[in-house]
N, C-alpha and C positions, 0 to 999 in steps of 0.2 A: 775582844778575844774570839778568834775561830771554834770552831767546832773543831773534834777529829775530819767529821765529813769533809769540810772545809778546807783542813790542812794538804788531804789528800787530793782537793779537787772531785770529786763525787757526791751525789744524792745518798742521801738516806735510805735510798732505798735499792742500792745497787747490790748486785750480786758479787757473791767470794769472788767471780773470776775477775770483774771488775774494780773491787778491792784490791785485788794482786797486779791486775796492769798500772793503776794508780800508783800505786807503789813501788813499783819497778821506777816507771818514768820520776816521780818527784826523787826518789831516794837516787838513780843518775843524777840529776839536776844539779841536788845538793853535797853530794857527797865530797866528804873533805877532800880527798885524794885529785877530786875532778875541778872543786869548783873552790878558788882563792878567796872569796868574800868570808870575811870575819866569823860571820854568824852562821857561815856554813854548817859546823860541825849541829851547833844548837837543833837548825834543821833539821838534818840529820836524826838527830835524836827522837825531836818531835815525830819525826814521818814515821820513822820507827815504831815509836810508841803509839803513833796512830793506827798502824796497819796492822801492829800487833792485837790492838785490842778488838778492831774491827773485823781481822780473819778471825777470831774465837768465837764462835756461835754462843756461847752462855757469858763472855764478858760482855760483847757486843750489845746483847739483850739486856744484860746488868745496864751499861750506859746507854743506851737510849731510854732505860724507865729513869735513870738518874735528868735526863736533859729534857725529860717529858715533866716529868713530877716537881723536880727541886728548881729547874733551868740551868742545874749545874750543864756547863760544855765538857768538864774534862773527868776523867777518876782520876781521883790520886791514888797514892800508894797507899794510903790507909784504904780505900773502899777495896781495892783488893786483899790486904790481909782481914776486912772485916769488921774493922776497929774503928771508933771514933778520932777524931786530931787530938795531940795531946792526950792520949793514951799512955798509961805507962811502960817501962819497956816489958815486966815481966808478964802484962797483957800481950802484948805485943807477940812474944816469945811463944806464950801459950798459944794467939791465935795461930802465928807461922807453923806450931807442930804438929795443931787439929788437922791443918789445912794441906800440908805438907806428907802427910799422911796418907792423907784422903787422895791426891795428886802423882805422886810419887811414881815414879815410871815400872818399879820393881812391884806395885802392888795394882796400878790401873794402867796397863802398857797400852791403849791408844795414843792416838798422837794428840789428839787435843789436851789429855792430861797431862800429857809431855810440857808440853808448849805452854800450859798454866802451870806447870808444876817450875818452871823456869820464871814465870815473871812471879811468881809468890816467892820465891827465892831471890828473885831480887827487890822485890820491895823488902823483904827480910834486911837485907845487906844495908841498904841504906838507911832503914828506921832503927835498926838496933846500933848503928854508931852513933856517936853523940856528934861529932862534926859533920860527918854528910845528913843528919838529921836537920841540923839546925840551918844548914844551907840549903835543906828541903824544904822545912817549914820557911822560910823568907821567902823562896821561889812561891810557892805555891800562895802566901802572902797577897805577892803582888795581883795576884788574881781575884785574890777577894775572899778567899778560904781560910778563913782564922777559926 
């Protein structure tokens, strides 16, 4: 399995702006609208999700002491809301509210709180349904995170 770094095509040690041209170029490559291969959309997603976490100065920091420390390569959406796997959902809930809180554009209007305030809202969406959960947990499965 890649790294984010990896997905993106960059070191570990590249700069925002170089985070951002990676991600420009892979997410052209891949994008469903551009590129017919199957797994395009998938791509897509992952680059996404890469460039997301890797433009956030305190996510970014978050997963590299995860790939330093554990050798996990990716977060999930639990490390983002907080929570351990198999969490319950009214933990779950509680953490999204702390977090969401704290995030929320109406009460810490930067933009980086923006931008976390959006993927905690979406790890919310998926963890708190029972069928995209359970289609999360499989995915994240096949990785080795049970």
């Amino acid at each position: 399995m890649k790294t984010l770094y990896e997905v993106l095509g960059i070191s570990h040690k590249a700069s925002a702006e170089e985070v951002k041209k990676a991600f420009r170029r892979q997410s052209l490559k891949y994008h469903p609208d551009i590129n017919p291969a199957e797994n395009a959309a998938d791509m897509f997603r992952l680059i996404y999700y890469a460039y997301f976490i890797l433009s956030e100065k305190e996510l970014r920091q978050r997963y590299n002491e995860k790939l330093l420390t554990i050798g996990r390569k990716m977060m999930t959406l639990y490390d983002i809301l907080n929570v351990p796997l198999n969490t319950p959902l009214p933990d779950i809930k509680r953490s999204f509210r702390s977090l969401a809180f704290q995030y929320h554009p109406d009460y810490n209007p930067t933009q980086d709180a923006s931008a976390h305030f959006r993927l905690i809202y979406y790890a919310n969406t998926i963890l708190c349904n029972e069928q995209k959960r359970d289609r999360y947990d499989q995915k994240i499965a096949q990785f080795g995170y049970e």
